[in-house]
VEXMI-93215 format. One record per residue (C-alpha): residue in one letter; x negated, y negated, z negated; residue number from 1. Coordinates in steps of 0.2 Angstrom, whole numbers. Layout:
// residues N
('a',(X,Y,Z),NUM);
...
END
This chain:
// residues 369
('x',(-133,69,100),1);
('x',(-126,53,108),2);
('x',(-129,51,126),3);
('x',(-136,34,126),4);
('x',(-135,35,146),5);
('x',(-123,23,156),6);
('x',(-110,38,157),7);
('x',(-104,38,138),8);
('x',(-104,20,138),9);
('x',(-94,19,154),10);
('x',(-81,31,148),11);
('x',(-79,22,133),12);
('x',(-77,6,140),13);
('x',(-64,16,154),14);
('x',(-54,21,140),15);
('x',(-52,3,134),16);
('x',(-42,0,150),17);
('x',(-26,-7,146),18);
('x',(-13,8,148),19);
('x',(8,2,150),20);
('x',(18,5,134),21);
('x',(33,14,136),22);
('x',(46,17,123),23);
('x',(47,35,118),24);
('x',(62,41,104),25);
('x',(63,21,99),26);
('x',(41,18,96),27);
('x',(31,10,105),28);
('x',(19,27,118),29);
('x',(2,27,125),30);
('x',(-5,40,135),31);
('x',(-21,37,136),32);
('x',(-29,50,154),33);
('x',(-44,60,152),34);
('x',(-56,44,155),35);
('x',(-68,53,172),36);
('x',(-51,65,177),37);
('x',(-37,62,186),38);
('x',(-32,79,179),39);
('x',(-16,83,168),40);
('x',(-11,97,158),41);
('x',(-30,102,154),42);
('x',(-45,98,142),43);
('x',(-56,84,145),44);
('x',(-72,93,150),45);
('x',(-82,86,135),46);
('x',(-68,95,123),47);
('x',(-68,111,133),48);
('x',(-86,112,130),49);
('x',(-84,113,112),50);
('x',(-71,123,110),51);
('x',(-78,136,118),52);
('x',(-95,138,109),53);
('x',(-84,135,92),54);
('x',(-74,150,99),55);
('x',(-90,162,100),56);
('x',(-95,158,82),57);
('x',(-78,161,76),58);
('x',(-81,178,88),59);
('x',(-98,181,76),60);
('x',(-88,179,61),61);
('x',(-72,189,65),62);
('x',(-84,204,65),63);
('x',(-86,200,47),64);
('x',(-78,211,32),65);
('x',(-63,196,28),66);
('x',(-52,200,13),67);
('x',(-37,188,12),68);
('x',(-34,188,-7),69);
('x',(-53,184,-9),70);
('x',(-47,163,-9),71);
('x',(-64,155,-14),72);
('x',(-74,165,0),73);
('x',(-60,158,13),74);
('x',(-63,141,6),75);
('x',(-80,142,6),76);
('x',(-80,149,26),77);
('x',(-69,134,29),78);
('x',(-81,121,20),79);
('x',(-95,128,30),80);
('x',(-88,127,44),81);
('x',(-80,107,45),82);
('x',(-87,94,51),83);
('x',(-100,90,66),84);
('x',(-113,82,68),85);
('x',(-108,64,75),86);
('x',(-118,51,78),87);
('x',(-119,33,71),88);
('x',(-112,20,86),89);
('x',(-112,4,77),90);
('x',(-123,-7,84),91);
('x',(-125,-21,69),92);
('x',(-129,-19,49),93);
('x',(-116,-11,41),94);
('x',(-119,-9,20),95);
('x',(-118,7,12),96);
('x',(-113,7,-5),97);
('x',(-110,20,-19),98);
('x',(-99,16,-31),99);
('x',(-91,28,-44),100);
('x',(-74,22,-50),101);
('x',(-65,29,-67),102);
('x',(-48,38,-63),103);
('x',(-35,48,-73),104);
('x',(-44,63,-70),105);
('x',(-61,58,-72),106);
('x',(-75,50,-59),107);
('x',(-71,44,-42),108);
('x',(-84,42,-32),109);
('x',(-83,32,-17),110);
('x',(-93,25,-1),111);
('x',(-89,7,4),112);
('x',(-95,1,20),113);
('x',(-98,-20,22),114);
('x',(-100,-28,38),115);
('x',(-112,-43,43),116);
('x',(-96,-53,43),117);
('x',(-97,-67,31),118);
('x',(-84,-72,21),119);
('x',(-68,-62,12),120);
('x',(-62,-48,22),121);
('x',(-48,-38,23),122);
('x',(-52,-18,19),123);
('x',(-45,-1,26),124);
('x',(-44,12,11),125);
('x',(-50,28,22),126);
('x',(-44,47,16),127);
('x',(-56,60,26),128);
('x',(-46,77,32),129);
('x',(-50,94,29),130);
('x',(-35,103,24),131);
('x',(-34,96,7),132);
('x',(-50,110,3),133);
('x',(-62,105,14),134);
('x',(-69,90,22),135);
('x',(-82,76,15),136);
('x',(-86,57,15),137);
('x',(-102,63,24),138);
('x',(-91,70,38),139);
('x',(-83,53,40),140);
('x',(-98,41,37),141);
('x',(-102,38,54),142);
('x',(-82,34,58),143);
('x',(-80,24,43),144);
('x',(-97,12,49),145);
('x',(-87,10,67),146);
('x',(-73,6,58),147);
('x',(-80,-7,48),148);
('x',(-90,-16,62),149);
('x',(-77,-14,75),150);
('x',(-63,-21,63),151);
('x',(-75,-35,53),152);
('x',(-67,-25,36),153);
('x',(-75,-18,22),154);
('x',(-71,0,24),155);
('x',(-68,9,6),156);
('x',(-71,30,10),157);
('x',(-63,40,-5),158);
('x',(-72,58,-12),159);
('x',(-55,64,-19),160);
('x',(-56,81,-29),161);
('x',(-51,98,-18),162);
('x',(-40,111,-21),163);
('x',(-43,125,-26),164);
('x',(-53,117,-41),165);
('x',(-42,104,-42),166);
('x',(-24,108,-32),167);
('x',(-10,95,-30),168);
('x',(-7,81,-35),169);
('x',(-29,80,-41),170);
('x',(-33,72,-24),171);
('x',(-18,62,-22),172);
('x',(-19,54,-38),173);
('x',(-38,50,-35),174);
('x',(-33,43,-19),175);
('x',(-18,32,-27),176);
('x',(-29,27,-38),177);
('x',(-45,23,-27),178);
('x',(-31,9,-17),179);
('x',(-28,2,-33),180);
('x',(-43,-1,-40),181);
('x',(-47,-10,-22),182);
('x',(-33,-21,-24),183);
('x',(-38,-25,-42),184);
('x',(-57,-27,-40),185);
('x',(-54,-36,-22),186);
('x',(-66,-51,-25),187);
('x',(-79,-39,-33),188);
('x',(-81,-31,-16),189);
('x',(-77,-47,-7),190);
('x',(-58,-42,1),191);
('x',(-42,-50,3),192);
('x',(-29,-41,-9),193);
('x',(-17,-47,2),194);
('x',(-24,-38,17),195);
('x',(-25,-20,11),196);
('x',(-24,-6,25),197);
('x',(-25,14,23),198);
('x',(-32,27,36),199);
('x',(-36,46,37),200);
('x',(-37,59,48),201);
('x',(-28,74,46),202);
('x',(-25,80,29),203);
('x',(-31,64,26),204);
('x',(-19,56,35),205);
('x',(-7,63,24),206);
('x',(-12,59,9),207);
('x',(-14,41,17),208);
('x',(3,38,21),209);
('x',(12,47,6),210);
('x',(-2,35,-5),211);
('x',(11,20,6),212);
('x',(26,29,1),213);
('x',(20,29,-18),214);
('x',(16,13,-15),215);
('x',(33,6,-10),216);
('x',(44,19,-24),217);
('x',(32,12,-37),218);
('x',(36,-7,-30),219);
('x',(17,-13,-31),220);
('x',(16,-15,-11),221);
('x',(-2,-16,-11),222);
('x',(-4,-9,8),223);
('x',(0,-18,22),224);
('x',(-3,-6,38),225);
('x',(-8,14,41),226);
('x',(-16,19,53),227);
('x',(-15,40,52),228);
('x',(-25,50,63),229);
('x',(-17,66,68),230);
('x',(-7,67,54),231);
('x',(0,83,43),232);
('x',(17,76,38),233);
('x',(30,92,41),234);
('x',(20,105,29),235);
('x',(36,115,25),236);
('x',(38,116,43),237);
('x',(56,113,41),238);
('x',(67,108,56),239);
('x',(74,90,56),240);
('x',(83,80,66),241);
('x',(67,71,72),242);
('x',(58,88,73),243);
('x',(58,106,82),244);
('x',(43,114,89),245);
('x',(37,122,102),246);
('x',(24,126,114),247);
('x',(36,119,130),248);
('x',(32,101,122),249);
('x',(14,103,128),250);
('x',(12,102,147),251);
('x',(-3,115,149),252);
('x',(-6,117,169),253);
('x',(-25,123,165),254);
('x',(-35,132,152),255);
('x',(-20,139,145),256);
('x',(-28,156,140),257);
('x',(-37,142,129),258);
('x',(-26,130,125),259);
('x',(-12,140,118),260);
('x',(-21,149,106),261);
('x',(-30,133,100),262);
('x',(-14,123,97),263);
('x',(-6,139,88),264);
('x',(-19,143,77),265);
('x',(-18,128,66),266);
('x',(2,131,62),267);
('x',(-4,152,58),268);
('x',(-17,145,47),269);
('x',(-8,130,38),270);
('x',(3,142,26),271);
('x',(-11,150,19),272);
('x',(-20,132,17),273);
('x',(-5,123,9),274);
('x',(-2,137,-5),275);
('x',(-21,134,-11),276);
('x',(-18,114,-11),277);
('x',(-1,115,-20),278);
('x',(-4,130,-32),279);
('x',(16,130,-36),280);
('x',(15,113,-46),281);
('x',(27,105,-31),282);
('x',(39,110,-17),283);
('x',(34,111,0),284);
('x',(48,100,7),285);
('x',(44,87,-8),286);
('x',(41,70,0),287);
('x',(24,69,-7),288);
('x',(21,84,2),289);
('x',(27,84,17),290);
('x',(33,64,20),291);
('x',(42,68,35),292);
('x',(57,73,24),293);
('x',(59,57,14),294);
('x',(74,47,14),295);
('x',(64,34,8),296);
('x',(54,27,22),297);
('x',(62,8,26),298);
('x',(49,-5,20),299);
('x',(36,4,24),300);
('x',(20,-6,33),301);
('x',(17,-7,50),302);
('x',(11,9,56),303);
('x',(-1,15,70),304);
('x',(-1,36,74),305);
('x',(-18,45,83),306);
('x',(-12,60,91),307);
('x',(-23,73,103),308);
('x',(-12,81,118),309);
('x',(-16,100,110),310);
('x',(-13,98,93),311);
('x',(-1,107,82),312);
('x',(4,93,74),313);
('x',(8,82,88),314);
('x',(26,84,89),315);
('x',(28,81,71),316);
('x',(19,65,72),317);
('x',(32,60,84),318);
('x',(46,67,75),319);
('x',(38,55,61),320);
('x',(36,39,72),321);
('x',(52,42,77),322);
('x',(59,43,59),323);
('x',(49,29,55),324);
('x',(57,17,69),325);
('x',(75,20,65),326);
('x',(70,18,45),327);
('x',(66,-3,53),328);
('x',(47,4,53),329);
('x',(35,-5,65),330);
('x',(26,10,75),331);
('x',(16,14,89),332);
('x',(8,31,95),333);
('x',(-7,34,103),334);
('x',(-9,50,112),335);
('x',(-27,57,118),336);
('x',(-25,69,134),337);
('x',(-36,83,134),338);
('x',(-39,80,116),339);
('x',(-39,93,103),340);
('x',(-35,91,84),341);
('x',(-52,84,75),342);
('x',(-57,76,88),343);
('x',(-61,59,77),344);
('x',(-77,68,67),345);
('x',(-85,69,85),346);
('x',(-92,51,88),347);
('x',(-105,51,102),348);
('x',(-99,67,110),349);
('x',(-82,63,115),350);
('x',(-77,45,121),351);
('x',(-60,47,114),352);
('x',(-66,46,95),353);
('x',(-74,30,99),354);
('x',(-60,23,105),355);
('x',(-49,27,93),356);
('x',(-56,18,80),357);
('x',(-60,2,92),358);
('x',(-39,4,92),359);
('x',(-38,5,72),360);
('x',(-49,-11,75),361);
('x',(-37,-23,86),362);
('x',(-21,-16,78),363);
('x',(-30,-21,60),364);
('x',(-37,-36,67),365);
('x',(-19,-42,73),366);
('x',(-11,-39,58),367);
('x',(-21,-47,48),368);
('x',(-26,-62,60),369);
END
């Protein structure tokens, strides 16, 4: 539950402190401290917390039978085990509604979120993460309802289909879709067509910013900023010019029994994940799969990066702001210290989740001023 105390409020309004930007690799870099540490190199104590009750559950079911060729039952431990329990930390009447769109493979269902704001409104297309197998519009509803008040946009949250019922492209093309029929029903959900943005965490965020890369091949140029949260965008894992992990590009000076293992695991798990969202119907280094590899990234919109300190996929979000920059891409990066990957889906506990989304909000707010 949200500490409604003076404490969660002050460390939210700390982290809205205004941080220099350097220039890192050509994009604009913020670093934002953990916001009641002066501590580097170690998790913010909120994050710590977390990670080590999550670790004695994955303890619990470790001493499970696990048989790695039974795909649904790893699908359905995964599904049962996203998401948390955030809270709602709006403070005015955001709308709820359900609409259920038609789409190339059937029903769309999606969750739009209206502001008190009066008048037409720009809108942020938002992709939830998950893995491409997991994940839910329920997970994201509380995000999505900050998002909306903080921003004064109508936020549009998209229940594409998962693999493995429905493996690549199902979910992309729902996703595609969902943008379009936002830019073509604009005045029925009171938005400015001209002012369309795209957001997700995770694999959402990749899904959000190869829908931008579709959108600029196809020559429609319906989305006008991204704002990707922790990003997958390297799923081939292949070593670029741009991008070359390892573990020395994280400064870990505490909790490194933890740390380590938490920012490896998601790169050990991620094969496995990727081969029951792709099912063989593309390549791994294809664009629309791993959009770090495109050639084809000029003229795409202005572009805002989340990124935890201990997440796998930090460095190939950098390698990708990076890419984006010298392709004459607008970027900027925000990094969380003492952050962890999926740290958006826990609003009311940590600080940081708030924040990011009142940074979604100003960038959006600037944009589309």
């Amino acid at each position: 539950m949200m500490s409604n105390t003076t404490s969660y409020v002050n460390l939210v309004s700390k982290l809205s402190e205004e941080i220099p930007v350097v220039k890192k690799r050509g994009f604009d870099f913020i670093a934002k401290p953990i916001p009641d540490s002066d501590a580097i190199g170690e998790l913010d104590p909120r994050v710590l917390g977390v990670t080590l009750q999550t670790a004695e559950k994955m303890a619990a079911m470790e001493n499970q039978p696990f048989d790695p060729s039974d795909t649904m039952g790893f699908v359905k431990g995964m599904r049962a085990m996203f998401g948390w329990n955030n809270d709602d930390v709006t403070k005015s009447k955001v709308e709820t509604t359900y609409k259920t769109i038609d789409g190339t493979n059937g029903p769309i269902p999606l969750r739009i979120y209206t502001p008190s704001n009066e008048g037409i409104l720009p809108a942020v297309v938002f992709i939830h993460g998950g893995g491409f197998i997991a994940g839910s519009v329920d997970v994201v509803e509380n995000p999505c309802k900050a998002l909306a008040e903080k921003a004064g946009a109508v936020v549009i949250s998209v229940d594409y289909r998962l693999a493995p019922e429905h493996p690549y492209p199902a979910g992309l093309t729902d996703c595609f879709e969902s943008v379009t029929w936002v830019y073509e029903h604009a005045e029925e959900i009171r938005v400015n067509p001209q002012q369309i943005a795209i957001s997700g965490d995770s694999a959402g965020g990749n899904l959000s910013t190869v829908c931008a890369l579709m959108d600029r091949e196809n020559g429609t140029e319906m989305i006008k900023f991204q704002a990707l949260i922790y990003p997958s965008v390297n799923m081939a894992g292949v070593q670029t010019e741009d991008f070359n992990w390892s573990i020395d590009q994280y400064e870990i000076r505490n909790h490194a029994e933890i740390i380590t293992p938490l920012v490896t695991a998601l790169g050990e798990s991620s094969r496995g994940i990727f081969q029951i969202y792709l099912q063989n119907n593309a390549e791994i280094t294809d664009p629309h799969v791993s959009p770090l590899l495109s050639d084809q990234l000029s003229g795409m919109p202005e572009t805002l990066i989340i990124t935890a300190e201990f997440d796998y996929l930090k460095v190939e979000c950098e390698a990708y702001a990076a890419k984006l920059v010298r392709s004459g891409v607008p970027t900027k990066l925000i990094q969380y210290n003492g952050t962890d990957h999926a740290f958006m889906d826990k609003s009311g506990l940590y600080p940081q989740a708030e924040d990011l989304m009142n940074e979604i909000a100003k960038e959006i707010k600037r944009v589309f001023a």
